[in-house]
VOGU-716599 format. One line per field, with one value per atom (N, C-alpha, C): x, y, z; residue in one letter; atom name. Coordinates in steps of 0.001 Angstrom, whole numbers, plus 500000, padded with zeros to 6 digits. Layout:
# residues N
X = c(X  ...);
Y = c(Y  ...);
Z = c(Z  ...);
res = c(a  ...);
atom = c(CA  ...);
This chain:
# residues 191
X = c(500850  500000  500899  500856  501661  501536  502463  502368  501584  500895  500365  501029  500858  502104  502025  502725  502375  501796  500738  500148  500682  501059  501900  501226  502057  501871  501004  500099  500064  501233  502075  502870  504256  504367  504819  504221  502918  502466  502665  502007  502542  501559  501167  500560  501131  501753  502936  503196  503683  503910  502770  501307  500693  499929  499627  499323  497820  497310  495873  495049  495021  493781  494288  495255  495200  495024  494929  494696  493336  492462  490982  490652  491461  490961  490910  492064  492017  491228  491170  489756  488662  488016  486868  487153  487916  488077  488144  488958  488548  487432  486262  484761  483895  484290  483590  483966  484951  485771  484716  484817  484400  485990  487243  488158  488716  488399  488335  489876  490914  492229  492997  492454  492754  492469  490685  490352  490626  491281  491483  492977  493856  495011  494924  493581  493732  493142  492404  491915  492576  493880  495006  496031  496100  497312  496105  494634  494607  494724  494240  494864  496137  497410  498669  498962  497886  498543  497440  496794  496091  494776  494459  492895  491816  491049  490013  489188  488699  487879  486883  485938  484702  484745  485952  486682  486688  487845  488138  486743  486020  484521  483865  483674  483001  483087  484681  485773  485095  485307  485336  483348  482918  481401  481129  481696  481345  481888  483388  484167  483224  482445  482063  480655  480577  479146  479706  480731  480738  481578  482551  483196  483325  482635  482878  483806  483759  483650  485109  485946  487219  488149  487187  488391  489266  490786  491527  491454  491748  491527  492410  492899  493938  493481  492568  492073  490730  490988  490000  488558  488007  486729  485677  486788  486203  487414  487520  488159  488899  490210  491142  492270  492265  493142  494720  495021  495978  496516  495948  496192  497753  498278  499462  500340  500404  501302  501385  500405  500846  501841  501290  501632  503737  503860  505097  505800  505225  505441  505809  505268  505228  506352  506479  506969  508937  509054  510354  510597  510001  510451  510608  511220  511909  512311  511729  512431  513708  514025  515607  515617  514295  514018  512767  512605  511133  510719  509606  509085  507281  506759  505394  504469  505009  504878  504038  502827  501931  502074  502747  502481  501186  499655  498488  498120  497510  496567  495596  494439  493031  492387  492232  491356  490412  490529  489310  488806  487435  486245  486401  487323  487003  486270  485371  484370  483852  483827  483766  484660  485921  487113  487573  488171  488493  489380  490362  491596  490913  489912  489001  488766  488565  487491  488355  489574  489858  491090  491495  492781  493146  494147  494838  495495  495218  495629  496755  497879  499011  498889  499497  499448  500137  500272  501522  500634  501015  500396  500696  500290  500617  499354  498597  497296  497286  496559  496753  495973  495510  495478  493569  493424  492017  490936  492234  491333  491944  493029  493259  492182  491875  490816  489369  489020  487954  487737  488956  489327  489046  489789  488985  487991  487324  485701  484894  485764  484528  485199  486182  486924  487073  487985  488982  490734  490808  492465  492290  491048  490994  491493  491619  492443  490741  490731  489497  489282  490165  489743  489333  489869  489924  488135  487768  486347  485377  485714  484960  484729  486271  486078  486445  486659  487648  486378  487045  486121  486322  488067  488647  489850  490856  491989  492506  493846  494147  495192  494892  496256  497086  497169  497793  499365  499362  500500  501696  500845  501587  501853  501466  501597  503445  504069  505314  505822  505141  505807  504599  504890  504029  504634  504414  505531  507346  507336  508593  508637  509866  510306  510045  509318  508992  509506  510816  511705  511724  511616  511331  509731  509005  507574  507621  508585  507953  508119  510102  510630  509783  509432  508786  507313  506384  505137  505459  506335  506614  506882  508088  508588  508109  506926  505121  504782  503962  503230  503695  504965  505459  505613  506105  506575  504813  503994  502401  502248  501861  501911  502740  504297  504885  504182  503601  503127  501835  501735  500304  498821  499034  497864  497686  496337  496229  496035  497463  497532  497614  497026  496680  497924  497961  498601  500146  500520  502335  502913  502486  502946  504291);
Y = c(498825  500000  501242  502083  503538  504197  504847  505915  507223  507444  509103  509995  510975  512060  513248  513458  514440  515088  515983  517066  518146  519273  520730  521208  521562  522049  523265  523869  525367  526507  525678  526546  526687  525907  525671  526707  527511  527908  527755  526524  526252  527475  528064  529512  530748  530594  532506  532985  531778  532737  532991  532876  532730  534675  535460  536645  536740  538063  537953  537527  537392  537482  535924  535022  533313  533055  533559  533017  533111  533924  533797  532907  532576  531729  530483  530306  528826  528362  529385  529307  528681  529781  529287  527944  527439  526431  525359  525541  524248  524496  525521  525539  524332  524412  524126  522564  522156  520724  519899  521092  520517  519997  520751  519883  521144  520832  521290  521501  520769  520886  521967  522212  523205  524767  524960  525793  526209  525131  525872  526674  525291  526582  528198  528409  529217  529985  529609  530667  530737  529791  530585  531006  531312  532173  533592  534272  535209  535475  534531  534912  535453  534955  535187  536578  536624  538178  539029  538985  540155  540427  539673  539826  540501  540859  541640  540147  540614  539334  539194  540081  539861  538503  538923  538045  536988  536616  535588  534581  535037  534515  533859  534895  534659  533791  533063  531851  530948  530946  530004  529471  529981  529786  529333  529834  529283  527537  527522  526161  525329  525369  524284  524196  525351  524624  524105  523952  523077  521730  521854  520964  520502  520439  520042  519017  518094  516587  516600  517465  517017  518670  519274  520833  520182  520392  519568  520306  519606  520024  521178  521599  522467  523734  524143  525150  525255  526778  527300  527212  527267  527362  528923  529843  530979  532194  532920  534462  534589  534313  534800  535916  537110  538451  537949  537406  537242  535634  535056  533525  533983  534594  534533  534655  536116  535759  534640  533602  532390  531375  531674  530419  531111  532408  532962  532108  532742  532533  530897  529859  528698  528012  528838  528149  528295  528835  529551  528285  527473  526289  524899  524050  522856  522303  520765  519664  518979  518678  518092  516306  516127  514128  514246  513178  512227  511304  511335  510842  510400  510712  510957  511588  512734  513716  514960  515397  516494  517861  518790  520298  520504  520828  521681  523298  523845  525239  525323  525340  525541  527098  527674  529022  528859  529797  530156  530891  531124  532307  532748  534183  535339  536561  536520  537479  538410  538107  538824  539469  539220  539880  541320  542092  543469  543006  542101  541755  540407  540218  539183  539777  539124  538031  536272  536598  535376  535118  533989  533562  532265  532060  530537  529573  528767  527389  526298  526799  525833  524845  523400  522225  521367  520430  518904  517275  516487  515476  514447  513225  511669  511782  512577  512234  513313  512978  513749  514854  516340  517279  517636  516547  516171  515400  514445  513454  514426  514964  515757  517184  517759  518392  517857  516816  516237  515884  515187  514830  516365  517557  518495  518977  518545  519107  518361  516916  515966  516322  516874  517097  515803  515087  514485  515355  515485  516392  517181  517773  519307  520855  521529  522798  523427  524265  524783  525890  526159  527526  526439  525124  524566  524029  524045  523271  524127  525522  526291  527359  527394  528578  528011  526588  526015  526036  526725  526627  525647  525070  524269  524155  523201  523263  523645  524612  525199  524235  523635  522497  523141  523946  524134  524834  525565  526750  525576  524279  522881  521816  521586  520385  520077  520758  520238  520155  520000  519489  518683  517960  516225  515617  513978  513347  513155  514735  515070  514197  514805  513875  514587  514060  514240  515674  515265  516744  518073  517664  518638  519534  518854  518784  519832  519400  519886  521733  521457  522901  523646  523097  523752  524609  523576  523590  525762  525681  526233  528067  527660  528542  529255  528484  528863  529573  529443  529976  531354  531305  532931  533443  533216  533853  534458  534130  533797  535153  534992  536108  537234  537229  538386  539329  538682  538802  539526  539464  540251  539538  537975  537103  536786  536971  536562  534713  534124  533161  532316  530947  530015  528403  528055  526781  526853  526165  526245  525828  524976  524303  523762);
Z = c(500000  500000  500000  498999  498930  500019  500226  501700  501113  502171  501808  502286  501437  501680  502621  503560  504518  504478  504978  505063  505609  504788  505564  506847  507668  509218  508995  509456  509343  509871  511108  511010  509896  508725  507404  506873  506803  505788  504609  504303  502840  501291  501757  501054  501174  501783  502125  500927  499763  498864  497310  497999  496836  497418  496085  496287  496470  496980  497464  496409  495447  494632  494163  494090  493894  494929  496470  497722  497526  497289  497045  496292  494558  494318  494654  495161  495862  497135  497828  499159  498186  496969  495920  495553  494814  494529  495473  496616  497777  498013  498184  498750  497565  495974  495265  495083  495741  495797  497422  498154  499708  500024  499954  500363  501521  502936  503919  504509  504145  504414  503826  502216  501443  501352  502170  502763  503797  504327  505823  506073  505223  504658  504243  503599  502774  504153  505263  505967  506710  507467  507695  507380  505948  505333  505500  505724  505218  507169  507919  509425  509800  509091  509721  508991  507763  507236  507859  508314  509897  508341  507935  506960  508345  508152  508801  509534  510627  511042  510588  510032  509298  508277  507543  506414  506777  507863  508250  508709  509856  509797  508997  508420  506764  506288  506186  505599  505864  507155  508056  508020  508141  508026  506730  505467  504013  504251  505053  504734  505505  507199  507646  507043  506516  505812  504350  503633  502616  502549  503876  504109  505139  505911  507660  508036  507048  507487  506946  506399  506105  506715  507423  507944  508918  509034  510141  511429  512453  513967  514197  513663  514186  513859  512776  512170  513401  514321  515096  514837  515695  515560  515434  515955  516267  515715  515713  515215  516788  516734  517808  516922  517355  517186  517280  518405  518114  518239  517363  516623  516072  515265  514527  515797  517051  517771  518462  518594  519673  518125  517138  516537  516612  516318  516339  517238  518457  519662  520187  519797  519998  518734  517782  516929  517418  518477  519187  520078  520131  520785  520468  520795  520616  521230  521390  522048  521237  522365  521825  521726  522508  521920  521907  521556  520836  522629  522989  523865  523623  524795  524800  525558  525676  526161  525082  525029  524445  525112  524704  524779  523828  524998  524196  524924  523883  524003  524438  525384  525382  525155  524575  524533  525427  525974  527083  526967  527423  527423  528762  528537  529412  529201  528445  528215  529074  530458  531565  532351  531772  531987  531890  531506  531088  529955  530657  529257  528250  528063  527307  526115  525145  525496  525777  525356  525096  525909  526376  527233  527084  527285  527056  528392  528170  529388  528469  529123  528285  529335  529167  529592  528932  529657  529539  529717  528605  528450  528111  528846  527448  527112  527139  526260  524808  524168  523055  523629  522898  523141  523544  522374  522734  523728  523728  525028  526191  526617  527675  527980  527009  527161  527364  526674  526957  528716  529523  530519  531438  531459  531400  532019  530510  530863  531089  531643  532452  534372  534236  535716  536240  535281  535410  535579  536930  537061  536041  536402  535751  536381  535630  535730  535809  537044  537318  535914  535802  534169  532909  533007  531648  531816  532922  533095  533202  533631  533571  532266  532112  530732  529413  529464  528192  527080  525636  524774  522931  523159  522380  522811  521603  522033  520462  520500  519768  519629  518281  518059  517120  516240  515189  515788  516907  517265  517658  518000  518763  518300  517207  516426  516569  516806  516168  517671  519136  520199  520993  519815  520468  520372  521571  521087  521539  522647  522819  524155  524943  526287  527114  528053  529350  529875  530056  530244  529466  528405  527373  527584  527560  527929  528852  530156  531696  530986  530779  530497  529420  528126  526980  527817  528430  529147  529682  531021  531495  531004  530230  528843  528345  527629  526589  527755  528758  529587  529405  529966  530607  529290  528013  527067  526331  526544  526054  526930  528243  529337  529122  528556  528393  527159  526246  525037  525435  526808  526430  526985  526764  526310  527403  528268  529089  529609  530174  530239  531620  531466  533021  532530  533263  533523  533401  532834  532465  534002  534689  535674  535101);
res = c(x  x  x  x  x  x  x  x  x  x  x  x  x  x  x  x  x  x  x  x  x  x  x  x  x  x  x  x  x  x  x  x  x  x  x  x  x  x  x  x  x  x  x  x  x  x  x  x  x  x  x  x  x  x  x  x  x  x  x  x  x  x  x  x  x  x  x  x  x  x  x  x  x  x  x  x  x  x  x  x  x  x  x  x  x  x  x  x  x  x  x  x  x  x  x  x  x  x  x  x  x  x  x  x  x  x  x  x  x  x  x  x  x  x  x  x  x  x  x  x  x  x  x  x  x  x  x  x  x  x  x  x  x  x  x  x  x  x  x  x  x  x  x  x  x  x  x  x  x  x  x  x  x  x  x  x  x  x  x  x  x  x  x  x  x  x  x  x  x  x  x  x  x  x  x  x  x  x  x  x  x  x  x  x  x  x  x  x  x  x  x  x  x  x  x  x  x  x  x  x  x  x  x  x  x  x  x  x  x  x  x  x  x  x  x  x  x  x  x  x  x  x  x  x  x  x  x  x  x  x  x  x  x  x  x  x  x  x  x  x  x  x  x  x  x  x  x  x  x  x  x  x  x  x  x  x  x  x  x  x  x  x  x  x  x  x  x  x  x  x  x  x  x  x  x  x  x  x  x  x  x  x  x  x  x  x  x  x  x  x  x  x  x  x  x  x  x  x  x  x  x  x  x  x  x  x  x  x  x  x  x  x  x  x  x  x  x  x  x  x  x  x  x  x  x  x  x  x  x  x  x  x  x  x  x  x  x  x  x  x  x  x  x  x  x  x  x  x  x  x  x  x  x  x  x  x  x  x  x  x  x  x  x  x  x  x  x  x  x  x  x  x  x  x  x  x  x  x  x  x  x  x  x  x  x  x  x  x  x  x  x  x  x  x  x  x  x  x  x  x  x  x  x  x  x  x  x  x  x  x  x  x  x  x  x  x  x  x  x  x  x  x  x  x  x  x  x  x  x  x  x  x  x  x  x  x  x  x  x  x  x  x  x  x  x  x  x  x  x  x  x  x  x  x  x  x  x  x  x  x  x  x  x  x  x  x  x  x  x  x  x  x  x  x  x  x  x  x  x  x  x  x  x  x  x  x  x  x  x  x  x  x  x  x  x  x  x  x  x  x  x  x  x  x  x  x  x  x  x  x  x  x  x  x  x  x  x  x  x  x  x  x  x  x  x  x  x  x  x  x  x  x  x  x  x  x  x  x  x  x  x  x  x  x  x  x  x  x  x  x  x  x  x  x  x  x  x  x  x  x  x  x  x  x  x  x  x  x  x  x  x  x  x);
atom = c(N  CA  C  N  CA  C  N  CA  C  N  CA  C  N  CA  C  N  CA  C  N  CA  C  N  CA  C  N  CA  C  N  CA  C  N  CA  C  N  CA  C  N  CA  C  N  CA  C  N  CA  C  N  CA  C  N  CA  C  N  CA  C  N  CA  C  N  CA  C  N  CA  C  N  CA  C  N  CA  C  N  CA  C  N  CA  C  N  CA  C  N  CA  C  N  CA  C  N  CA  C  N  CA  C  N  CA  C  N  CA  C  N  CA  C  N  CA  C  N  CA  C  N  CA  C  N  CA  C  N  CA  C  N  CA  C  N  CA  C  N  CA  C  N  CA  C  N  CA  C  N  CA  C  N  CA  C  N  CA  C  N  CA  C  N  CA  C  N  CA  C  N  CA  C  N  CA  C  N  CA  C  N  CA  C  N  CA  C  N  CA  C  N  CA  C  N  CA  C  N  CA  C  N  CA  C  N  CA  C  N  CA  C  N  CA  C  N  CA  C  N  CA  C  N  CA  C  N  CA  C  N  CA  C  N  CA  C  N  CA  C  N  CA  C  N  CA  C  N  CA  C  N  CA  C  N  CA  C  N  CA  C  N  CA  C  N  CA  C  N  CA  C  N  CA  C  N  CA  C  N  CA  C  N  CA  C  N  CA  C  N  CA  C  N  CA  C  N  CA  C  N  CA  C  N  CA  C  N  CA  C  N  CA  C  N  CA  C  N  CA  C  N  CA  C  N  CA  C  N  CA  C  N  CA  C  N  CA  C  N  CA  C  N  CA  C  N  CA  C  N  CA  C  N  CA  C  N  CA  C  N  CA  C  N  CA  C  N  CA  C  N  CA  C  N  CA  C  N  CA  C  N  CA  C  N  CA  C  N  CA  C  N  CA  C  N  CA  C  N  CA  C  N  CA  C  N  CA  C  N  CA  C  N  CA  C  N  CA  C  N  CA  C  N  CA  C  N  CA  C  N  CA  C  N  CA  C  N  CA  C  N  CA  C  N  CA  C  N  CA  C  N  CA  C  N  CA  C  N  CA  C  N  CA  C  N  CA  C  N  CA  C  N  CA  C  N  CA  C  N  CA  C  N  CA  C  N  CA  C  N  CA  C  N  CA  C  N  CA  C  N  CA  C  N  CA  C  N  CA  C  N  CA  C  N  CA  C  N  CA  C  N  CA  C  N  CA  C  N  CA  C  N  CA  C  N  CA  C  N  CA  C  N  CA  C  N  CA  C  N  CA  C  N  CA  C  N  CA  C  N  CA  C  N  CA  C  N  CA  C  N  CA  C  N  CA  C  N  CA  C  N  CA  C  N  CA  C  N  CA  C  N  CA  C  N  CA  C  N  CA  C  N  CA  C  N  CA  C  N  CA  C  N  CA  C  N  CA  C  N  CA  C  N  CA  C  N  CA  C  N  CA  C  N  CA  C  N  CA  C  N  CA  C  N  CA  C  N  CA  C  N  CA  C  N  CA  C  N  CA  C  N  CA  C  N  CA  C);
């Protein structure tokens, strides 16, 4: 059986170098395919170049209504402002081995906040990013913000520190937090 061939990271941006008006067409063209991997690229290449959120929305609402069933997990669910600085920001780190150990994101709803609407819960895992959130929001060794305010998990800024070692994990975990927080973003966990 042939191998299938990787799928580009979003933090790869494999679209950086296509100009605004073939980035539209290719959003059109994945809408008219239903190929949800291709759209979603395309709605975060117009994210990392600061496109208007109306726009971005917009995207995003045309793609799950034409493609739901194939958009990848890593592509948000909602319009976060500053999505490009975490992915920057996260992309500044590196493990030095292979383990099994998950660095994830949760976005949180602070809407009632002053510095809201939105905030982040970094965290450390052998579970993948999903069942650890799921775990969560059943309060299983839940993080009281992740059960109360958790509204997804932002996989895309993290994809490339899964998998790492334990040690790596603890220090990376830690790192993210404060560097997330220096940035501005109002951030919880990083134990």
């Amino acid at each position: 059986m042939p191998r299938r061939a990787r799928s580009p990271s979003p933090l790869e941006r494999p679209l950086r170098a296509l100009a605004g008006t073939a980035l539209e067409v290719r959003f059109a063209e994945a809408l008219s395919r239903g190929d949800g991997l291709d759209g979603a690229h395309c709605i975060h290449e117009l994210w990392m170049r600061g496109a208007f959120p109306t726009r971005i929305e917009a995207a995003q609402a045309a793609l799950w209504e034409r493609a739901a069933a194939s958009i990848p997990e890593w592509l948000p669910m909602r319009y976060v402002e500053w999505l490009p600085q975490v992915y920057r920001i996260a992309s500044e780190f590196r493990a030095a081995a292979r383990g099994r150990t998950n660095i994830y994101l949760v976005l949180l709803d602070f809407a009632d906040r002053r510095r809201g609407p939105y905030g982040l819960y970094v965290g450390m895992s052998g579970y993948t990013p999903a069942q650890r959130f799921d775990q969560h929001k059943a309060g299983i060794r839940a993080a009281g913000s992740v059960l109360k305010r958790g509204l997804e998990v932002l996989t895309g800024p993290t994809l490339h520190l899964q998998r790492i070692a334990r040690a790596d994990g603890a220090r990376i975990e830690a790192e993210l937090a404060s560097a997330l927080a220096d940035a501005g973003i109002l951030t919880e966990g990083g134990h």
